[in-house]
C-alpha positions in Angstrom: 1.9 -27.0 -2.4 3.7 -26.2 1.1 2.1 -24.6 3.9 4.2 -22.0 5.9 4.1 -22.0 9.7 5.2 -19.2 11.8 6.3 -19.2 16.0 4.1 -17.2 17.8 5.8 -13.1 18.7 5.0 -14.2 21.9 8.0 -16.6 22.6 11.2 -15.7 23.7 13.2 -14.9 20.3 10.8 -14.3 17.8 9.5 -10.6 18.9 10.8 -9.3 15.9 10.9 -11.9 13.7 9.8 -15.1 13.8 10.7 -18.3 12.7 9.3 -20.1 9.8 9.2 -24.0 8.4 7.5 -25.2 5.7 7.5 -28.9 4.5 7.9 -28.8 0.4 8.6 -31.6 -1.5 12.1 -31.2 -1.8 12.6 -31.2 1.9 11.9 -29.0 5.4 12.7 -25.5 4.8 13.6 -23.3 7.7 14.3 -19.8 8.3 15.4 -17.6 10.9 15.4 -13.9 10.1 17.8 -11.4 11.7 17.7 -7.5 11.9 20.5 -7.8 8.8 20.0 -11.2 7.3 18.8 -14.5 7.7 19.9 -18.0 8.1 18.2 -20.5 5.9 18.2 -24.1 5.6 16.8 -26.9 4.4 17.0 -30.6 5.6 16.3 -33.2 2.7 14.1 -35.8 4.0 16.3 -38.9 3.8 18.9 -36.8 6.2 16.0 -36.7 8.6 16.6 -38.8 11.8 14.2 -37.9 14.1 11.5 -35.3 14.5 10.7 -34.1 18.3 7.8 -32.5 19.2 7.9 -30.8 22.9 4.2 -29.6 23.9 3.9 -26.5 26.4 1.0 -25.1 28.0 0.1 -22.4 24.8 3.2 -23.3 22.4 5.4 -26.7 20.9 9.0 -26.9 19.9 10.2 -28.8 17.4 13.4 -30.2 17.1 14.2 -32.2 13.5 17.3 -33.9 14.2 19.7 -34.9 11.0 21.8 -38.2 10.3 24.5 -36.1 8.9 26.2 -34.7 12.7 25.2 -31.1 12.1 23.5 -29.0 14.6 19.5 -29.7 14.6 16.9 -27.4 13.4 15.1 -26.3 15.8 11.6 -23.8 16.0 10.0 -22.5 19.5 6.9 -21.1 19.7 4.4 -23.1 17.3 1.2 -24.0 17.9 0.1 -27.1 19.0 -1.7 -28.0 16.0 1.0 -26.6 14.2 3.8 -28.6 15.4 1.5 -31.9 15.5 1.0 -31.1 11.4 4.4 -30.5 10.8 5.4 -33.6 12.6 2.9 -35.8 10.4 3.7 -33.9 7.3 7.5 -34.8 7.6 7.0 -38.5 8.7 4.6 -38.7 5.5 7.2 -37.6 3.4 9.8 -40.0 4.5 7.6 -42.8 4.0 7.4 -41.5 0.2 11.0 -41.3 -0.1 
């Protein structure tokens, strides 16, 4: 069982609707909701290159980058804890895989 993480309404971008990630067994599943849609995606582990935590004062960013050459998946605006989870939860998986 996942647990889903949100960015904070506070952060620039996600007044309306913030982003999610959740780290599943199947891979890292991200969403960013628009006013009409959303983009989805999710990043099976073994594409996984690196995983980049940036710490603020109040929020983290974290940027999962992929082998594969596409763009990285990035989320602004979690909380520290959040992003330090997420981080481990991701590097756990890989060892699995």
């Amino acid at each position: 069982m996942s647990q889903q993480y949100r960015s904070s309404r506070l952060t620039s971008g996600n007044r309306l609707f913030p982003d999610t990630i959740s780290v599943d067994s199947d891979g890292v599943h991200y969403e960013k909701r628009r006013l009409f849609g959303s983009n989805e995606e999710v990043v099976n582990f073994r594409h996984i290159a690196s995983v980049k935590v940036r710490n603020g004062i109040f929020f983290s960013t974290v940027q999962i980058e992929t082998a594969g050459g596409s763009q990285p998946v990035i989320i602004k605006g979690l909380g520290k804890s959040d992003a330090k989870v997420v981080r481990e939860s991701i590097q756990k998986m890989q060892q699995r895989s």
